[in-house]
N, C-alpha and C positions, 0 to 999 in steps of 0.2 A: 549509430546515433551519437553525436556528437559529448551527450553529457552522460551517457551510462559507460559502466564501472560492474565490474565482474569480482568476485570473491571466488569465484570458481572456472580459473583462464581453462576456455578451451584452444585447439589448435589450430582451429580453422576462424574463431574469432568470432561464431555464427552464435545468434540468439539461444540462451537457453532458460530454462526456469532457475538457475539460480542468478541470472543475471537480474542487477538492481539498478534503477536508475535515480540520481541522487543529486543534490547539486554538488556543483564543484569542487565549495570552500570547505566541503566534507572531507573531500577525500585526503588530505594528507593528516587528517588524526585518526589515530587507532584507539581511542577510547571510544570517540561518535563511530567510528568505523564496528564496533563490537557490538553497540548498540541495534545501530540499524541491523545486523544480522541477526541478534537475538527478538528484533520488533517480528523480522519474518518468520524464523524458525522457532521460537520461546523457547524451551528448554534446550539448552546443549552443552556439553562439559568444554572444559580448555581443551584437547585434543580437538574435539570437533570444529570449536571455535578457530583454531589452528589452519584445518585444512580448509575450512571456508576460505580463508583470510591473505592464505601462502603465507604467513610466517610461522616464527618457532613458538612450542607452546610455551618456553620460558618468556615467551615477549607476552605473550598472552595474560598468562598469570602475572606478570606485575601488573600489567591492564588492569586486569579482573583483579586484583588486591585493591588497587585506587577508588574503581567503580564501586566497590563494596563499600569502601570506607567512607565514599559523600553517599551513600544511602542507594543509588541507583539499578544497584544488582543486588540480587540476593542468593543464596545456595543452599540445596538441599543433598544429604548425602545421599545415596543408591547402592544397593548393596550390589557387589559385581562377584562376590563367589569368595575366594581363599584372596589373602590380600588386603592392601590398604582400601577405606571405600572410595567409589568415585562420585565426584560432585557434579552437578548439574545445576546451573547455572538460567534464574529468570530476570525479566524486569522488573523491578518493584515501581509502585503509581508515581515516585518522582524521575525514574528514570524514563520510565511515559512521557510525564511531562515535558520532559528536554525534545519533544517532537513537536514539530508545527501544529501551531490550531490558531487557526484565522478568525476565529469566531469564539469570542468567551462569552463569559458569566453575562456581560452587555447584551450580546445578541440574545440570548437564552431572555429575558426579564422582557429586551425590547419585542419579539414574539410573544410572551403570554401575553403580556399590557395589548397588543395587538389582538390576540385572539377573543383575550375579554372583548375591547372593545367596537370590533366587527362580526363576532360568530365566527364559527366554524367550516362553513360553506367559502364566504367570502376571504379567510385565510389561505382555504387552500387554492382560490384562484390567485391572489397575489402568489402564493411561492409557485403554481403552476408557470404563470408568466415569470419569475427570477428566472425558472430552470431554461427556459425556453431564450430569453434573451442571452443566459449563458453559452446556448448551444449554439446560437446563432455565432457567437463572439467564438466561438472556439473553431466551428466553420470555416471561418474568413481567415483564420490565423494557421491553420494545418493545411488549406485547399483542396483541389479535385485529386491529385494524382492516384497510383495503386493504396488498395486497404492496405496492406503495411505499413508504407509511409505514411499513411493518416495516422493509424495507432501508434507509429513514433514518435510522429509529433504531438501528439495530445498525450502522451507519457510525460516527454519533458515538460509541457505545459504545467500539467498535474502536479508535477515536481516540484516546480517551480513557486508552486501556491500550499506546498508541507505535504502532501501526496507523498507515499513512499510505493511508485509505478513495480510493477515485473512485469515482463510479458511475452508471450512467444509463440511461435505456430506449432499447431499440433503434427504430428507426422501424418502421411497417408494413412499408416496402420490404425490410426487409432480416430479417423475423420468418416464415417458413413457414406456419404458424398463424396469421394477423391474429385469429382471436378470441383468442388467448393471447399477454398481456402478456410479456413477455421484458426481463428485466436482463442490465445485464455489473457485475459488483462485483469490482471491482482494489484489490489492496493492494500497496504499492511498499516499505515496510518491513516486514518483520519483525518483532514482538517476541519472537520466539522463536526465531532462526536460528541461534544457539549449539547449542540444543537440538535443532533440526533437522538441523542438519548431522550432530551424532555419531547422531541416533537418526530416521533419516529417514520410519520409520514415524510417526509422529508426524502429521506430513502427512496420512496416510490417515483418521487419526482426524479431525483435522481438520474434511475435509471432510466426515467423519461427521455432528460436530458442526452443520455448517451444513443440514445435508440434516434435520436433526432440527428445527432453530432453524425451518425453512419445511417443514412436515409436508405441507403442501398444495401443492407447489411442488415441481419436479426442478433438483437442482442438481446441474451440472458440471465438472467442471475445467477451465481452458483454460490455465491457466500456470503454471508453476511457479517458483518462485527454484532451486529444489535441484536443478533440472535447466538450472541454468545462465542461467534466463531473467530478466526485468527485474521480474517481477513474479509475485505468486501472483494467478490470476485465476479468476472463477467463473462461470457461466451460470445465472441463476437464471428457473425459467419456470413459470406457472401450470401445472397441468395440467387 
């Protein structure tokens, strides 16, 4: 894929779970570079940060010195046995915020004033039809070819609109069905968590949307942010 970027090179170059996809104009900073890795993994010390990253951890720790200093990261020690302690390293909510979200505090007010004023029922027909003319527009933009190349291209898409994509095939070992191909497609940000959080329905359309996006394809939920978790995450599988 054209616009994904690995933290973790492998040799053959091939999809993996730690592969991110990001835009561009990310990738030459190492401070948004440490970000995004702590968005997917949260907690991890400067070593780990390190090996994510291929470079050294004294690059790292001036990083993580900076980051700390505008508010963005924050660190707790962890006791590691005889020795200095080691620290662990999260995001703090402004270093969140330095992540896309297409939808603010605006959308959130233009929704309730909306739900006030049509009910309940009639809201979630309008967001049923958003999600639907979404999938439509994402359709026409990824095309017919193999499920993978769909899910790469609706990765970058994703990306593209503050989406923080992973994504990869499962191995036979670990797929039920070896004649049917199986994805896991994670997203680690949000662009719409303002909006999800007050109208959590939202979500369900959602995943409408993707089940629509791969009409030939069952998709599943496997995670969700709004139920506390790290990530929204999806099982996408031939049928």
């Amino acid at each position: 894929m054209s616009s994904t970027s690995s933290y973790s090179p492998t040799s053959d170059g091939a999809q993996s779970p730690a592969t991110l996809t990001f835009n561009r104009h990310h990738l030459g900073h190492a401070k948004q570079a440490i970000l995004q890795v702590l968005r997917k993994h949260k907690s991890l010390s400067a070593q780990q940060l390190a090996e994510q990253m291929s470079i050294s951890v004294q690059a790292v720790r001036r990083h993580l010195k900076d980051l700390e200093g505008e508010g963005a990261i924050t660190r707790q020690a962890v006791s590691g046995g005889m020795g200095r302690p080691q620290y662990l390293y999260d995001l703090t909510q402004a270093g969140l915020d330095r992540f896309p979200k297409h939808y603010d505090e605006f959308a959130v007010t233009f929704l309730s004033a909306m739900a006030e004023r049509v009910g309940p029922e009639q809201m979630e027909e309008v967001l049923h039809e958003q999600w639907q003319q979404k999938a439509s527009q994402y359709r026409d933009k990824i095309g017919e070819g193999p499920l993978r190349d769909r899910i790469a291209s609706l990765a970058d898409l994703r990306t593209q609109e503050g989406y923080m994509v992973d994504w990869y095939a499962l191995e036979d070992g670990d797929v039920e069905d070896s004649d049917s191909e199986q994805f896991v497609f994670s997203e680690y940000n949000c662009a719409i968590s303002q909006v999800a959080e007050s109208f959590p329905s939202v979500c369900g359309h959602e995943l409408e949307m993707l089940q629509a996006v791969f009409p030939d394809s069952s998709v599943t939920r496997t995670h969700w942010m709004v139920g506390n978790e790290h990530q929204c995450g999806y099982l996408i599988a031939e049928k």
